[in-house]
Backbone as XML, in Angstrom:
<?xml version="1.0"?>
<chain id="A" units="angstrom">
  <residue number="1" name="UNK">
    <atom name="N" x="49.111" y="34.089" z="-172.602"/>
    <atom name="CA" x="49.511" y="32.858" z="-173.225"/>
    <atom name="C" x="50.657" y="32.260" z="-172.405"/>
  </residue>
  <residue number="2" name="UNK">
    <atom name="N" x="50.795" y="31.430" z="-171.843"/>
    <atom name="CA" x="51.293" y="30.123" z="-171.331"/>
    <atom name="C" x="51.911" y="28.312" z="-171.900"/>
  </residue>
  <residue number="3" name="UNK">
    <atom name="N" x="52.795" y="28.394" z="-171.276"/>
    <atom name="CA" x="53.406" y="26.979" z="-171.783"/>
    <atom name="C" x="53.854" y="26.202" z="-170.486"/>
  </residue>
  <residue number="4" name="UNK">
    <atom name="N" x="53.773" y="24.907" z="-170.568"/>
    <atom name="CA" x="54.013" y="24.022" z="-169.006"/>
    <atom name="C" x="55.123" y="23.298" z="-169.976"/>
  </residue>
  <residue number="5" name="UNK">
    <atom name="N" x="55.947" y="22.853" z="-169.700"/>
    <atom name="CA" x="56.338" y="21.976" z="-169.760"/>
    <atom name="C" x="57.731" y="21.274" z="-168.763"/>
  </residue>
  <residue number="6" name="UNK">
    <atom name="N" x="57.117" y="19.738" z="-169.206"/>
    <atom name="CA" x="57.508" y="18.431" z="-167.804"/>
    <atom name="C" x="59.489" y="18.206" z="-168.097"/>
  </residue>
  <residue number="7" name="UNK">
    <atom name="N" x="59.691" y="18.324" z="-167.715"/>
    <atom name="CA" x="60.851" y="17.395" z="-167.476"/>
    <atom name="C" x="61.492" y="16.701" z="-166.301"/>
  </residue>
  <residue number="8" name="UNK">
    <atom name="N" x="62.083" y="15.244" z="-166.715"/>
    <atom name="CA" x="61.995" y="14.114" z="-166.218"/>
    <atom name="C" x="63.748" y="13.672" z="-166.300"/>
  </residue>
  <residue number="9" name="UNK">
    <atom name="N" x="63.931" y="13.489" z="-164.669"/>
    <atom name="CA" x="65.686" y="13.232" z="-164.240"/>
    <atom name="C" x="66.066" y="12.140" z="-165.592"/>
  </residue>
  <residue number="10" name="UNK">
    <atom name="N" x="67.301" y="12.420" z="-166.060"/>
    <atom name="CA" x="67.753" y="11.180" z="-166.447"/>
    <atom name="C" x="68.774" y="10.798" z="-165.761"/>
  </residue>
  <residue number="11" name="UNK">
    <atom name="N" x="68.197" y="9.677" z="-165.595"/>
    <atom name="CA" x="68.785" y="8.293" z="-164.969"/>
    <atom name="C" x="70.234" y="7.756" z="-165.361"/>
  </residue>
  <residue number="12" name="UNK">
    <atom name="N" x="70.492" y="8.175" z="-166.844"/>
    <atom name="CA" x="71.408" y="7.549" z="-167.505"/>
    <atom name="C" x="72.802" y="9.493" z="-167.394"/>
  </residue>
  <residue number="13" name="UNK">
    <atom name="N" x="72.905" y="9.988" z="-166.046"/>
    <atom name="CA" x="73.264" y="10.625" z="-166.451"/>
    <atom name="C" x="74.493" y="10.726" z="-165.609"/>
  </residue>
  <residue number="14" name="UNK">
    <atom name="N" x="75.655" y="10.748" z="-165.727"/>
    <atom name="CA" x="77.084" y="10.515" z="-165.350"/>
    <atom name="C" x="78.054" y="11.647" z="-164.854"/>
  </residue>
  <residue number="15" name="UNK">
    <atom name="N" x="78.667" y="11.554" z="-164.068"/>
    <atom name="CA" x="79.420" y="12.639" z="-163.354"/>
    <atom name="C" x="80.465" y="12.615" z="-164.628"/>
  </residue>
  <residue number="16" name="UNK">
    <atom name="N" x="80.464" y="13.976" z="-164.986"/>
    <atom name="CA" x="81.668" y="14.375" z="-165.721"/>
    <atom name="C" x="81.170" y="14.157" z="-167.380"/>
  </residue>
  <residue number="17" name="UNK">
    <atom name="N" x="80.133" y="13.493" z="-167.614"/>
    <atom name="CA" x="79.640" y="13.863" z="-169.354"/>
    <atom name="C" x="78.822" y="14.824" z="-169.233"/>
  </residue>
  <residue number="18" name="UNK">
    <atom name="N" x="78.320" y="15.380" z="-170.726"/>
    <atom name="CA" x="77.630" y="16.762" z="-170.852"/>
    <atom name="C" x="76.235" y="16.148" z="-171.373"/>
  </residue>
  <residue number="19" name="UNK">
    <atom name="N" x="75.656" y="15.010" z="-170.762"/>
    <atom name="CA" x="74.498" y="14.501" z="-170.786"/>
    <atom name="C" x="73.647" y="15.570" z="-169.567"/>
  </residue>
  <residue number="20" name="UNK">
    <atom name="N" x="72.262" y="16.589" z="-169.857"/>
    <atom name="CA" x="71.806" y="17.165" z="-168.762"/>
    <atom name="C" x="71.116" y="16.352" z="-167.775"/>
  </residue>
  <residue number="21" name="UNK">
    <atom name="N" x="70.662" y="17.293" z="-167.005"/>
    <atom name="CA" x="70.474" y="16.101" z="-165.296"/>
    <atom name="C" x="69.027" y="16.535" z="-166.030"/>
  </residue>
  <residue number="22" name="UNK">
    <atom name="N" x="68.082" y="16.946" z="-166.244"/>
    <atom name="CA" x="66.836" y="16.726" z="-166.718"/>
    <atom name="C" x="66.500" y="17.098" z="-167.986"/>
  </residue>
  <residue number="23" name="UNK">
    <atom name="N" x="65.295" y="15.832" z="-168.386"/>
    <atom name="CA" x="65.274" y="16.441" z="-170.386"/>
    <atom name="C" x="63.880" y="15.856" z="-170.003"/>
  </residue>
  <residue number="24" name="UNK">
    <atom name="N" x="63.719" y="16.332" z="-171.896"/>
    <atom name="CA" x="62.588" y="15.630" z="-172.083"/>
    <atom name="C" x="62.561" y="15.350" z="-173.797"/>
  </residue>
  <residue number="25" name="UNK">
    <atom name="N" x="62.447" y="14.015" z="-174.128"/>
    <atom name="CA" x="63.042" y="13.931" z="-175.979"/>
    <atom name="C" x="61.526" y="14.231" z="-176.445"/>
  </residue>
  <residue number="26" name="UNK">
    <atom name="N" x="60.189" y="14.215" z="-176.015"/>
    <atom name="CA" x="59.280" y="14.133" z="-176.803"/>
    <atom name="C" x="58.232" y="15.089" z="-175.730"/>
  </residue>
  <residue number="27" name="UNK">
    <atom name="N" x="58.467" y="15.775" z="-176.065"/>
    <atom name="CA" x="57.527" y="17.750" z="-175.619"/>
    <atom name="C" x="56.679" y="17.846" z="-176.631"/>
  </residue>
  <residue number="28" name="UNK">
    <atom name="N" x="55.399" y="18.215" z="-175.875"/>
    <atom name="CA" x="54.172" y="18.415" z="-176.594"/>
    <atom name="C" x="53.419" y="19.814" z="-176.195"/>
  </residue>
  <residue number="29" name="UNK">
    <atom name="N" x="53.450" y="20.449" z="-177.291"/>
    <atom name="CA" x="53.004" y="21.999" z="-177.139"/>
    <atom name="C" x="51.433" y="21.956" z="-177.538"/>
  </residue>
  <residue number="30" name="UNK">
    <atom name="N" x="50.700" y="22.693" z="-176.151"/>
    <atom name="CA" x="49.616" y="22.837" z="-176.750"/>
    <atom name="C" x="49.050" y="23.725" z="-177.435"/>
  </residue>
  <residue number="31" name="UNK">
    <atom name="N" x="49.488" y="24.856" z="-177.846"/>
    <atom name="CA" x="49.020" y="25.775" z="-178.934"/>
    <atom name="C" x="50.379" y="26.235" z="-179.446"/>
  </residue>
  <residue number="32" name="UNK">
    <atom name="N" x="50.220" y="26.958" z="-180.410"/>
    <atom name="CA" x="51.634" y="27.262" z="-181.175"/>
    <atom name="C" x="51.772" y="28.666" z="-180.195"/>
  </residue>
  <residue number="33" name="UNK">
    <atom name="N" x="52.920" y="29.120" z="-180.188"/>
    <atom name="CA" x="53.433" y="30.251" z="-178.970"/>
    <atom name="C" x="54.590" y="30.786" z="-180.218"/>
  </residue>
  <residue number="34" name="UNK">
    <atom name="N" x="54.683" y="32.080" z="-180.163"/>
    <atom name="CA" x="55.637" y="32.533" z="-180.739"/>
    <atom name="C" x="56.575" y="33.562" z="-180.078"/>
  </residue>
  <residue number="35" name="UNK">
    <atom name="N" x="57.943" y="33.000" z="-179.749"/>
    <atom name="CA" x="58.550" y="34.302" z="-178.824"/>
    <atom name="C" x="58.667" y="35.913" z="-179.777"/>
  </residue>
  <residue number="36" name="UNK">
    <atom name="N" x="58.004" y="36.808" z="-178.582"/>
    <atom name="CA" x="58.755" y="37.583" z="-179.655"/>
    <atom name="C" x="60.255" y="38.572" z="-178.747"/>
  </residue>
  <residue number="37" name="UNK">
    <atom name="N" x="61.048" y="39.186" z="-179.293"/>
    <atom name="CA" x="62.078" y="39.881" z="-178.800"/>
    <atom name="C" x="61.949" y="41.200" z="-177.691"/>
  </residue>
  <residue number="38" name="UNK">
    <atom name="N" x="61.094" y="41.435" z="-178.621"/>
    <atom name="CA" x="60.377" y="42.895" z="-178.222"/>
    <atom name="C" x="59.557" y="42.535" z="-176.929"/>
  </residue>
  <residue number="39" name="UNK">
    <atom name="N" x="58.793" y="41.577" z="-176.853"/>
    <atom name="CA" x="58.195" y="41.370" z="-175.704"/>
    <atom name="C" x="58.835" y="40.887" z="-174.546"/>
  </residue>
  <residue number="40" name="UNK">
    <atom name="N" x="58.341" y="40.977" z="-173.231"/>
    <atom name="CA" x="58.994" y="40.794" z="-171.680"/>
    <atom name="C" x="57.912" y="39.133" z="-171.666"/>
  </residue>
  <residue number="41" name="UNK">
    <atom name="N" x="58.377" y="38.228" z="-170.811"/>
    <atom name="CA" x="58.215" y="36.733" z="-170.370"/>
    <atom name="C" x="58.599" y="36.796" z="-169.132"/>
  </residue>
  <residue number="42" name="UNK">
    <atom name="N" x="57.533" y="35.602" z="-168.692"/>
    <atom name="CA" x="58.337" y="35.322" z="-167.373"/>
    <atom name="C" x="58.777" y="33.628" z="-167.290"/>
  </residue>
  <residue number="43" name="UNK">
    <atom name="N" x="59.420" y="33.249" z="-166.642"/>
    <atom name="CA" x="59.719" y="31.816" z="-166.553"/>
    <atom name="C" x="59.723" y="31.336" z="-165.197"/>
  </residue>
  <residue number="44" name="UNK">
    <atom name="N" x="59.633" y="30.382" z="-165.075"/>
    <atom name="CA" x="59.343" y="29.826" z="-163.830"/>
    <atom name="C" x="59.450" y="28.156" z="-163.636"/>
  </residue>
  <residue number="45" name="UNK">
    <atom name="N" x="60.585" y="27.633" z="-162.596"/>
    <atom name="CA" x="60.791" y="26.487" z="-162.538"/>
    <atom name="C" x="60.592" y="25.885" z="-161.083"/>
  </residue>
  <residue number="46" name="UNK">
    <atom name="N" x="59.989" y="24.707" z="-161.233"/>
    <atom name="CA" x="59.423" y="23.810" z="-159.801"/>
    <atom name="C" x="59.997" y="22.662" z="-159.078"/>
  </residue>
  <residue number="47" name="UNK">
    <atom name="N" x="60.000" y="22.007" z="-159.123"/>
    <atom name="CA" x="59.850" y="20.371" z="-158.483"/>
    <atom name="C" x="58.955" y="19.921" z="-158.204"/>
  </residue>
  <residue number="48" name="UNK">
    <atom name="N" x="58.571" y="18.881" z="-158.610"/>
    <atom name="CA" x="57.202" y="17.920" z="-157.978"/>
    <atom name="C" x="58.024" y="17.233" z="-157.263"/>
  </residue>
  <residue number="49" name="UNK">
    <atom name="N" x="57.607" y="17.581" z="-155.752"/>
    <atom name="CA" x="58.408" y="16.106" z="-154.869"/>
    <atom name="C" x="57.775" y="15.150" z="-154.871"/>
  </residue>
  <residue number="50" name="UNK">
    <atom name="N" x="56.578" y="14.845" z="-155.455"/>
    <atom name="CA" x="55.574" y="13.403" z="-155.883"/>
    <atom name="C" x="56.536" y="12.237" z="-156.634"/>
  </residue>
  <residue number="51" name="UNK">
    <atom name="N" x="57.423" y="13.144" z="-158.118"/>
    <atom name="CA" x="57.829" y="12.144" z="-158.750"/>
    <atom name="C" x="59.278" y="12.520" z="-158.869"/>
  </residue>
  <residue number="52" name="UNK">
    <atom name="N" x="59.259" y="13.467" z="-158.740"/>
    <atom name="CA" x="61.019" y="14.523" z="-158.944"/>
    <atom name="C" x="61.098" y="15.227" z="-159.992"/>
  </residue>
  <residue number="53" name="UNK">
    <atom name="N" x="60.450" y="15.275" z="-161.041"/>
    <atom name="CA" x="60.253" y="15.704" z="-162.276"/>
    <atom name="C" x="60.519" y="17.507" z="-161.982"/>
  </residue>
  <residue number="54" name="UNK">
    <atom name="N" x="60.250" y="18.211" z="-163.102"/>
    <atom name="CA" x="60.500" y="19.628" z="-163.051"/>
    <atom name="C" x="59.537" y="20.276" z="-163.999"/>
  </residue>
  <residue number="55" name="UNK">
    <atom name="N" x="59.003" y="21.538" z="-163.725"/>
    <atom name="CA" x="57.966" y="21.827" z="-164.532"/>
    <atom name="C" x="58.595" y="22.706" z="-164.876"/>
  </residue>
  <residue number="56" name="UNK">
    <atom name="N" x="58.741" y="24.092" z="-166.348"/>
    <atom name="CA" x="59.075" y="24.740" z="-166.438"/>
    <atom name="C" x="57.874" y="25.352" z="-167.224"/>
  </residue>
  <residue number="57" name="UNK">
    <atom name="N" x="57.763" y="26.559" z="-166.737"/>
    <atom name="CA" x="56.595" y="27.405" z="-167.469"/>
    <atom name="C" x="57.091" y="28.774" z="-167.632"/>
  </residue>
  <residue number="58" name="UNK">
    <atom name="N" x="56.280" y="28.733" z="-168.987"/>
    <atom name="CA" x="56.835" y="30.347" z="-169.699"/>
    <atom name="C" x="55.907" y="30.973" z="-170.072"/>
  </residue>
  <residue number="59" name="UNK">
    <atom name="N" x="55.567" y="32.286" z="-169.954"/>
    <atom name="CA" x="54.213" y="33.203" z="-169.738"/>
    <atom name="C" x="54.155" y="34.728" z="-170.576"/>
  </residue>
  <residue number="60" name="UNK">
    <atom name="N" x="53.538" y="35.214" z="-171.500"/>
    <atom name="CA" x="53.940" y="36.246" z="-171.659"/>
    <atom name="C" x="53.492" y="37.673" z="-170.201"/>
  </residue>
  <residue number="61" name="UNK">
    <atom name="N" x="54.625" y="38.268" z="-170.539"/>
    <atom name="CA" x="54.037" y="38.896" z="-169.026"/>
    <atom name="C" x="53.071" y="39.845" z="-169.876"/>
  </residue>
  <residue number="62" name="UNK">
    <atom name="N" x="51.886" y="40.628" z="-168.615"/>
    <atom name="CA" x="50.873" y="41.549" z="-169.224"/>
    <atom name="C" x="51.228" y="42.673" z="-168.598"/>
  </residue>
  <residue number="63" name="UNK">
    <atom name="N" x="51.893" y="43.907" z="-170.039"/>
    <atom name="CA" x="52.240" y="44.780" z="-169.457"/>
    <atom name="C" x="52.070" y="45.460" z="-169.177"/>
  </residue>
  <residue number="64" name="UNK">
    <atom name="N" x="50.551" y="45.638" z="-168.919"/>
    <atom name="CA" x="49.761" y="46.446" z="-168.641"/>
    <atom name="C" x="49.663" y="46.577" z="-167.192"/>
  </residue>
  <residue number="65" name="UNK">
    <atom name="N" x="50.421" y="45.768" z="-166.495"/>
    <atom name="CA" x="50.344" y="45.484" z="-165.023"/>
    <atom name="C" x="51.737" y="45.391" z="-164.363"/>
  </residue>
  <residue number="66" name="UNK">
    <atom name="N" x="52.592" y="45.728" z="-165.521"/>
    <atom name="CA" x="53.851" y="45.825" z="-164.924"/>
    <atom name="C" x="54.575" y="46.880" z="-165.184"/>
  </residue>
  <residue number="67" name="UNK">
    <atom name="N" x="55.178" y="47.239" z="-164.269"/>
    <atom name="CA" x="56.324" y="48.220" z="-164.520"/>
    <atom name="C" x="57.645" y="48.164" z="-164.747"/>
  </residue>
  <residue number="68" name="UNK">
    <atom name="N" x="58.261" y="48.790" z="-165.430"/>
    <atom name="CA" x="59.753" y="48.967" z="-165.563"/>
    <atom name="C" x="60.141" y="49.775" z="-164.488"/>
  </residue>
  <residue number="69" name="UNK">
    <atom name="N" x="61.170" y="49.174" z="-163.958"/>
    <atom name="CA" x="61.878" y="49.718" z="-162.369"/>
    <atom name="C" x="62.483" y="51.283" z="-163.122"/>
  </residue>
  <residue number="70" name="UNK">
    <atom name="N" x="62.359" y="52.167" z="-162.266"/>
    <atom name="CA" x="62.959" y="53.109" z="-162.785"/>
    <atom name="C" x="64.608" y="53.376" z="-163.099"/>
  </residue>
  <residue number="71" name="UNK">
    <atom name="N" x="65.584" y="53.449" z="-164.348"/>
    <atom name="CA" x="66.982" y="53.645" z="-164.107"/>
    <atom name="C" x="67.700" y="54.628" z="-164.384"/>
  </residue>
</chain>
């Protein structure tokens, strides 16, 4: 299970206010996703140099394919 989501520079955003350098006010999820605690995720952030925008995607990892580093 997977989530994309876009965010888009704002324009309106000023050296020295706590306005962020990218948002997005109206995010649209396509299936319901539920974090859980117990479980491991991965995240992952891009750039489109097309428009400048930023993708951020969140994944549950499968742990069946991953390992815990040994400590």
């Amino acid at each position: 299970m997977k989530q994309y989501i876009k965010l888009f520079k704002n324009d309106n955003k000023q050296e020295g206010d706590s306005k962020p350098v990218y948002q997005n006010g109206n995010v649209k999820i396509k299936e319901k996703m539920i974090l859980d605690p117990e479980r491991a995720y991965s995240c992952a952030i891009w750039k489109n140099p097309e428009d400048g925008t930023l993708n951020l995607k969140i994944e549950l990892k499968d742990e069946q394919f991953n390992q815990s580093p040994d400590i």
